[in-house]
C-alpha positions as CSV (number, residue, x, y, z in Angstrom):
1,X,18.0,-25.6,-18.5
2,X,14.8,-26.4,-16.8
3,X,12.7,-24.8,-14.1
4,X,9.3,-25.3,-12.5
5,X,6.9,-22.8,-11.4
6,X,3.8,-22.6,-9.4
7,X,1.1,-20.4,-10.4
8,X,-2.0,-20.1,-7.8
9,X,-5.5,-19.3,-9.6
10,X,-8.3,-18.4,-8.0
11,X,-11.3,-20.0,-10.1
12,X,-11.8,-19.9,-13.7
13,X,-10.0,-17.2,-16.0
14,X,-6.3,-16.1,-17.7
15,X,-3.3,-15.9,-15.4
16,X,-0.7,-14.0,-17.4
17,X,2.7,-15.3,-16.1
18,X,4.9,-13.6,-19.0
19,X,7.3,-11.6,-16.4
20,X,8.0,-15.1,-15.1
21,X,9.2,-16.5,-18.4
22,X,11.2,-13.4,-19.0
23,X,13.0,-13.7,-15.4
24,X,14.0,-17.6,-16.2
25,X,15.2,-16.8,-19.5
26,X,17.4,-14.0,-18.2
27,X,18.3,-16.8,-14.9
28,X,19.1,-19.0,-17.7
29,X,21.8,-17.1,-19.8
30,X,19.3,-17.5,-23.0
31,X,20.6,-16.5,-26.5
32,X,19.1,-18.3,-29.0
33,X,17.2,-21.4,-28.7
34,X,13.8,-22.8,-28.1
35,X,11.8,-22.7,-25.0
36,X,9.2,-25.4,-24.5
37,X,5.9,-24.6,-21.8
38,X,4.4,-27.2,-20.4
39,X,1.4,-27.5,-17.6
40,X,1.3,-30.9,-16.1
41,X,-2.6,-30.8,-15.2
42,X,-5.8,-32.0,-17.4
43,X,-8.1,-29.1,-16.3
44,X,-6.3,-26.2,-17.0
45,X,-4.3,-25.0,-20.5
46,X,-1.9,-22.7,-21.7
47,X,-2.2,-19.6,-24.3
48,X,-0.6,-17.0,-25.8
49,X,-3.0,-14.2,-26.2
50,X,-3.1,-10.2,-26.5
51,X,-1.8,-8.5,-22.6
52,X,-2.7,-5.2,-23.7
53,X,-6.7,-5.2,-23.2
54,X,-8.1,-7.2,-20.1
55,X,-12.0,-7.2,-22.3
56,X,-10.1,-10.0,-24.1
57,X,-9.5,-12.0,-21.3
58,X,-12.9,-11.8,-20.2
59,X,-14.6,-12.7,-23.6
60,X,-12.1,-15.4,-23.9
61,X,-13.2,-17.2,-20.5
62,X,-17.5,-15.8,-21.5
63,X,-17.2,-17.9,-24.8
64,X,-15.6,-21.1,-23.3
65,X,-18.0,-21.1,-20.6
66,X,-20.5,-20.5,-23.3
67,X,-19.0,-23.4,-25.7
68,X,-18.7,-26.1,-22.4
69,X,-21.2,-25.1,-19.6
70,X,-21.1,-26.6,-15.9
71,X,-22.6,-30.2,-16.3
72,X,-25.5,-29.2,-14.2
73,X,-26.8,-27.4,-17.8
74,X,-29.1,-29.0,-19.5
75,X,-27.1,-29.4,-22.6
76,X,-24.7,-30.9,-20.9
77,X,-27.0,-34.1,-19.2
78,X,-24.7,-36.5,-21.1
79,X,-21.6,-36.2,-19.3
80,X,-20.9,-39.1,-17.4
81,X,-17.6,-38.2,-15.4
82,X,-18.6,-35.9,-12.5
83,X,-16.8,-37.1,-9.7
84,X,-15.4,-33.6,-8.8
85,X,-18.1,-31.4,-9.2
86,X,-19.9,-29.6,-12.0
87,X,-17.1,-28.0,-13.7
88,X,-14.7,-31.3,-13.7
89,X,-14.9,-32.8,-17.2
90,X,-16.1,-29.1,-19.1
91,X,-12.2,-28.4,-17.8
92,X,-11.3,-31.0,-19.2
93,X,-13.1,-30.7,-22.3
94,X,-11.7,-27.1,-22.7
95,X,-8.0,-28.3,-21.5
96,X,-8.7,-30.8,-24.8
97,X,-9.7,-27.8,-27.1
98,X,-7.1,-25.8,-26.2
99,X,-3.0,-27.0,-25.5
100,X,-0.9,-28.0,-22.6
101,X,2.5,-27.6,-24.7
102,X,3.4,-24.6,-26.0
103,X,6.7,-24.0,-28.0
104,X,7.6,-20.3,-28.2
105,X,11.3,-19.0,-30.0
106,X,13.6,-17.4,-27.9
107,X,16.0,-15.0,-29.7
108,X,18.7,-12.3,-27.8
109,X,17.6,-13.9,-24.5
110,X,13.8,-13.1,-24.9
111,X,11.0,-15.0,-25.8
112,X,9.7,-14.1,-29.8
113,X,6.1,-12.5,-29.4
114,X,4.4,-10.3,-31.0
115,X,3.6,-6.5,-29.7
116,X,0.6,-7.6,-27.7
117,X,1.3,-11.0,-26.8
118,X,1.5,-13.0,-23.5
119,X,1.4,-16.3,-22.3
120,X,-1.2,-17.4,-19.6
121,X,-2.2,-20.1,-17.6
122,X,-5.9,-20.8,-18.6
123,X,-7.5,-22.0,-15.3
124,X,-10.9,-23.9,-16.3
125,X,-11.6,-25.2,-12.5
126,X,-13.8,-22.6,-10.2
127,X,-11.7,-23.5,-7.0
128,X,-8.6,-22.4,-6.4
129,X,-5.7,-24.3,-7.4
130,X,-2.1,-24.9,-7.4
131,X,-1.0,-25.1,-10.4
132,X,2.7,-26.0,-12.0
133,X,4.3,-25.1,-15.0
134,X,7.3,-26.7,-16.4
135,X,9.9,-24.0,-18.3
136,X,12.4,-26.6,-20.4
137,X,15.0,-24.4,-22.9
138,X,16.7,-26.3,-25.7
139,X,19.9,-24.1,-27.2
């Protein structure tokens, strides 16, 4: 079974859509099986991180803006690819660091993570965007 979904984001930061992937797995008749995540953009990523305290989230997105600043920073005078604006190819520097393809168990119907664990949509753009997420399970 496979489904799409769109997630809108607002600028940079986490968009947790973990209530999503538990509502297509329950759509989907899940038992067992293997449930493949997959954005299909090159400026935006995918993680599974702690849900339970949003100060994670927020030092997350501080130390990639940190690690790749806007290309207007000085550090940064050797990017070439700017067509977009200043925060075009530090996304897709950080889209390269990070993963578009995530593979996650599924087991009784529900996706395997740990106690504190969800799955976002890292957004490394500043304007809004539509973004869309493909679901695929494999039983």
């Amino acid at each position: 079974m496979q489904a799409a979904l769109t997630i809108e984001t607002s600028g940079q930061g986490l968009y947790e859509f973990t209530d999503r992937v538990h509502a297509f797995l329950r759509e989907a008749g899940a038992g067992e099986g293997l449930l493949t995540v997959f954005v299909r953009h090159t400026s935006c990523s995918l993680l599974i991180q702690e849900n339970a305290d949003p100060d994670v989230q927020r030092d997350l997105h501080a130390f990639f803006r940190r690690l790749v600043p806007p290309s207007t920073d000085p550090s940064m005078n050797w990017i070439v690819h700017t067509m977009e604006g200043p925060d075009d190819m530090p996304a897709h520097i950080k889209a390269a660091l990070t993963q578009t393809s995530i593979g996650i168990p599924v087991t009784g119907g529900r996706p395997v993570f740990g106690t504190w664990q969800g799955i976002y949509l890292f957004e490394h753009r500043d304007r809004r965007h539509r973004r869309e997420v493909v679901l695929h399970l494999s039983t």
